[in-house]
C-alpha positions in Angstrom: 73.5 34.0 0.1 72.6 31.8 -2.5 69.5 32.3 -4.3 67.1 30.2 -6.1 68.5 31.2 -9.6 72.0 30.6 -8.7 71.2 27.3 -7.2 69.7 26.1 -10.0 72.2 27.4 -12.4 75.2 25.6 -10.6 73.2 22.8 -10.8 73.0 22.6 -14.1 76.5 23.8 -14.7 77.7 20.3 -12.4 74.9 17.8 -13.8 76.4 18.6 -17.5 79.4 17.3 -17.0 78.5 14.4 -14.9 75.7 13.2 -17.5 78.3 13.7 -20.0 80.8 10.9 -18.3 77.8 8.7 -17.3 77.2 8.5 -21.3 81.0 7.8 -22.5 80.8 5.0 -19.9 77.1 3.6 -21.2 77.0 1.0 -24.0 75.9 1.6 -27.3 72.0 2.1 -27.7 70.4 -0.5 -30.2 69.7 0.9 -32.8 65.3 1.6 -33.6 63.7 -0.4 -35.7 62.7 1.2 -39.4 59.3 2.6 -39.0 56.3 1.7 -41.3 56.0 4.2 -44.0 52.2 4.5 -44.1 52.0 5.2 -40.6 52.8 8.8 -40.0 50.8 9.7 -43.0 47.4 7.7 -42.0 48.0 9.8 -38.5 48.4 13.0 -40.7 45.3 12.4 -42.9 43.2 11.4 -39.5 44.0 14.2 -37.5 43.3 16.7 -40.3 39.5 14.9 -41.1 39.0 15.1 -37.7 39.6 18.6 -37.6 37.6 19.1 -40.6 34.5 17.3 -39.7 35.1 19.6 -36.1 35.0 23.0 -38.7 31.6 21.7 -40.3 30.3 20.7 -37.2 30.5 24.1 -35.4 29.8 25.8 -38.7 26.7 24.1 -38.9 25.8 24.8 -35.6 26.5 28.7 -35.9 24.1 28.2 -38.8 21.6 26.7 -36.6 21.8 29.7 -34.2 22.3 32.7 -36.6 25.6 33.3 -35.7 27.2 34.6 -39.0 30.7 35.8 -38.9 31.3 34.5 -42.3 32.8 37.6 -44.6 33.3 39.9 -41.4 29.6 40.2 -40.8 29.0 41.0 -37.5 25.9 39.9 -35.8 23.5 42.1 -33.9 24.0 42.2 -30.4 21.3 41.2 -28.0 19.6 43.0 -25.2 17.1 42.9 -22.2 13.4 43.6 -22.9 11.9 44.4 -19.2 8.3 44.7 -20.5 8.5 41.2 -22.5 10.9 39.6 -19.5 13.3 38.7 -22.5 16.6 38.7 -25.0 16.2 40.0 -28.0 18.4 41.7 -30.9 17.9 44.7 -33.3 16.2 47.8 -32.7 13.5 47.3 -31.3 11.6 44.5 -29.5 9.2 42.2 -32.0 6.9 41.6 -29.5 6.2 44.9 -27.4 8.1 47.2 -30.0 9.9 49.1 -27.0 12.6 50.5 -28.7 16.6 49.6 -27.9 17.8 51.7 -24.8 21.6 51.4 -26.0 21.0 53.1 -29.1 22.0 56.4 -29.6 20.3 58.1 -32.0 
C-alpha cells in the first residue's frame, strides 16, 4: 500500500531528475539587468520610518489610555463595580468606595 508520504517522496525523487534534463536542454537565461543602487536602500529607510512612526503612534495612544508598561510597570487591573454598574481599577471603587472583592487581604 502506498501512502501519502511515500507518494510524495517518489515523486520528488523522479521530478529531480527530470527537471534536471529539462534544464541542460533549455537555453541560456539572459542575463538581469544591474539594479539601481539607491533602490534597495530608499525601501530599507521607508519600511523602518514606517515602523517608527507605527511605535510612536501606539505609544501615544497607550499614553492616552494609561496603559504604562514602560520599565516593567504593570498596570492595575480592572474590575466590576455592581453598585456603580461599572469598570474600575485599584482598590476600591472612586465613586461608591466598595472595596475590591479579588483582593485578599
Amino acid at each position: 500500500m502506498v501512502t501519502p508520504i511515500r507518494a510524495l517522496a517518489l515523486a520528488l525523487a523522479l521530478a529531480a531528475p527530470a527537471r534536471g534534463q529539462d534544464l541542460l536542454d533549455a537555453p541560456p537565461p539572459d542575463p538581469e539587468p544591474p539594479a539601481e543602487a539607491g533602490f534597495p536602500w530608499l525601501c530599507f529607510a521607508t519600511s523602518i520610518a514606517a515602523l517608527g512612526g507605527l511605535g510612536f503612534f501606539v505609544r501615544r495612544r497607550e499614553r492616552e489610555l494609561g496603559i504604562d508598561f514602560l520599565w516593567g510597570r504593570k498596570p492595575d487591573l480592572g474590575w466590576y463595580c455592581r453598585a456603580c454598574d461599572r469598570d474600575v481599577t485599584g482598590s476600591e471603587c472612586p465613586r461608591c468606595r466598595a472595596a475590591n472583592p479579588f483582593i485578599n487581604e
